[in-house]
N, C-alpha and C positions, 0 to 999 in steps of 0.2 A: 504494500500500500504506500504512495506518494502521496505526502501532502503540498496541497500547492495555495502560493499566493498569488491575487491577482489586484493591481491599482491601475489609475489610470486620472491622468490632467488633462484637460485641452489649453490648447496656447493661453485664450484669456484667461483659466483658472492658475497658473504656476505659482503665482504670485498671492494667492488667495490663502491664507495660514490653513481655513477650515478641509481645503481639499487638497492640501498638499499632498507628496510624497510619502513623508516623514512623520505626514500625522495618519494617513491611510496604516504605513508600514506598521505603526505603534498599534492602530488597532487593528491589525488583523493576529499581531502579537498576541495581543492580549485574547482575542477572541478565540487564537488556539489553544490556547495555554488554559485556557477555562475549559475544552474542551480534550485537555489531557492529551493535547497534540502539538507540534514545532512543526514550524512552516520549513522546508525542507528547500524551497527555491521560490522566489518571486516572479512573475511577470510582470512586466510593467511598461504601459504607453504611453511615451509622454509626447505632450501637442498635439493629441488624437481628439479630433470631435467626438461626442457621442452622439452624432449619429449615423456613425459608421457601424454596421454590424460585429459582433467578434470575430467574427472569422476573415472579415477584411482588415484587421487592423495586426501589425504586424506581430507584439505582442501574444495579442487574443489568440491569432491563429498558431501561432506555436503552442501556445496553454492546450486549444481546444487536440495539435496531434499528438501531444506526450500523453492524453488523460488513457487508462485503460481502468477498465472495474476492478471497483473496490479503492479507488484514488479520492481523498478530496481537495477540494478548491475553498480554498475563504477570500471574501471578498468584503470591502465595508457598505457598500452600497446597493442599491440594486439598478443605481442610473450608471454606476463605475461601469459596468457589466454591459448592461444593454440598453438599445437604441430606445426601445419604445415594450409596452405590456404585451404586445403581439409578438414581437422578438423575443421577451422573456419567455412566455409560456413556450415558444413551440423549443426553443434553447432547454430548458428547466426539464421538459418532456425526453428532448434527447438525453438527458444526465441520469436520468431516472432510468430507461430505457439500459443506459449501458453500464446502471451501477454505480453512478459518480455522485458523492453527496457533494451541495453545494451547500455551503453556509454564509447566508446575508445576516449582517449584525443590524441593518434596520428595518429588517423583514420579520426579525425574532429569533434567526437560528436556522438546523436544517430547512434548506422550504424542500428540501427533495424527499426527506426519513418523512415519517408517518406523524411528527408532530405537528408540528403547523404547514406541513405540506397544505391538508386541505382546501384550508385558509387561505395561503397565498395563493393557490391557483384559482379558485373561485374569485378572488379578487380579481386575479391579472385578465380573467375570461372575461368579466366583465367590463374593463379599464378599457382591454383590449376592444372590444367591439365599440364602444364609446372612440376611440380614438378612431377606429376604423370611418364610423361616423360622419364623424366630425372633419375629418381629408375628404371626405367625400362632397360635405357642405363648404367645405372651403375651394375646392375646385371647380365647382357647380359656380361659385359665388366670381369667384374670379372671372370665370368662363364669360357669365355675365356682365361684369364689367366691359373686359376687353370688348367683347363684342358692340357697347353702346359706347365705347369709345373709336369705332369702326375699324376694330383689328380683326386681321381674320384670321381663326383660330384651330383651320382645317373642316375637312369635310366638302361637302357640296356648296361651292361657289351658286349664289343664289342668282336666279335670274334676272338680267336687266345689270349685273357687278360685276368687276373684274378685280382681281389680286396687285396690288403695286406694291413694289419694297420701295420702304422708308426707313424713318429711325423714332425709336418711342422717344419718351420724356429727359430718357437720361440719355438719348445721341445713341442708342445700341439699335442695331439692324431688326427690321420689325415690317410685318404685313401689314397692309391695308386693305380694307375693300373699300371701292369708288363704283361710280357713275359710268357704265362703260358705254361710250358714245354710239356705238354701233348697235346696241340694244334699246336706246336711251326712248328712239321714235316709237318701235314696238311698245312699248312699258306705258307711254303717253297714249299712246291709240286705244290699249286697253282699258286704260283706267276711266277715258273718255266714253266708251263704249259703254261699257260699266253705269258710269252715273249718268248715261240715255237711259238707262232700264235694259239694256243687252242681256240675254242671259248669259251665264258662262259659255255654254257648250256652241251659242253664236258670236261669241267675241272670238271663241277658238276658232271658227271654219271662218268667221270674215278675214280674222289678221292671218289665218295661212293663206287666204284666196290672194292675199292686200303683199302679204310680204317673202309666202314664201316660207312661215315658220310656223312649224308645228309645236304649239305654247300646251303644256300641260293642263289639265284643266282646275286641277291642285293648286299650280302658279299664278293661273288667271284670278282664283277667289282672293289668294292670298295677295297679289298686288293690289284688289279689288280694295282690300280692306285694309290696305296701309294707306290708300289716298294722298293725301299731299306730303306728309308725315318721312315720308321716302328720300 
């Protein structure tokens, strides 16, 4: 059986007393030593984000190929370790899985043995989907932004638009949608047709007969209903 240490700083933390090195090291000390064990080798990544995975971090990934069962890891954290509650659980599961206790000092102790296992994984299930969430509302949200700031953010170029590179707010290379000149008449003639009383499916057979182009009838309501707004 190996026992293992694991710390870790990022650039802005080095300087921080509470997340040092030296105060990690002291407590994973102590933490073994209560549990009638010596840390046997450290890992440690310094100027690593956390939210790099452990296994991208150079560190992490060595801890993660020396571990074989019946080895443990102590660590003071549970953010030292991993990126996010989705990365813990399914990390936590593989240690479990191959034998390896992991002990967080502010998780309470093993979260892998049967003591507060439970617990912390019920938590992190839950944390986890919560964060999963919330990326999800956050890029939704964005998404929407950019969009009514007239970025184009992939997908189906909408009709009557075309894609121009430019540069967003901060000067960085960035899409546009615009007014594409050569649809511009088409897009005019419907929305005309439209507020004559045209139905859809005759604004479609006039503007093919008129131009030539076979407009959706999907595209015709939905220009229908953007009216000047466009």
């Amino acid at each position: 059986m190996a026992v293992y240490g694991y710390a870790r700083v990022s650039t802005v933390e080095q300087a921080a007393s509470g997340n040092s090195l030296d105060t990690q090291r002291s407590i994973l000390s102590g933490v073994a030593q209560s549990e009638g064990m010596e840390i046997g080798r450290m890992f440690v990544d310094r100027g690593v984000s956390g939210s790099k995975p452990l296994e991208d971090r150079r560190a992490g990934s060595e801890l993660l190929s020396a571990l074989e069962a019946g080895d443990v890891v102590f660590c003071a954290k549970l953010d030292r370790m991993f990126r996010n509650a989705s990365d813990a659980l399914t990390t936590l599961q593989t240690f479990k899985d191959k034998g390896v206790r992991l002990f967080l000092k502010d998780m309470g102790g093993d979260v892998t043995g049967n003591g507060v296992s439970a617990l912390v994984f019920t938590i992190l299930a839950g944390v986890a989907q919560f964060e999963r969430e919330r990326i999800a509302e956050r890029v939704a949200e964005n998404r929407e932004r950019l969009v009514a700031a007239g970025r184009f953010v992939g997908g189906r170029v909408p009709f009557g638009m075309r894609v121009v590179d430019g540069e967003d707010e901060q000067g960085r290379p960035a899409r546009f949608l615009e007014p594409d000149p050569e649809k511009e008449p088409i897009v005019v003639r419907i929305k005309g047709l439209r507020s004559d009383g045209f139905t859809v499916r005759a604004v479609q057979s006039a503007v093919q007969k008129e131009f030539g182009e076979r407009v959706a009838l999907a595209t015709i309501s939905k220009l229908s209903n953007e009216g000047d707004a466009r």
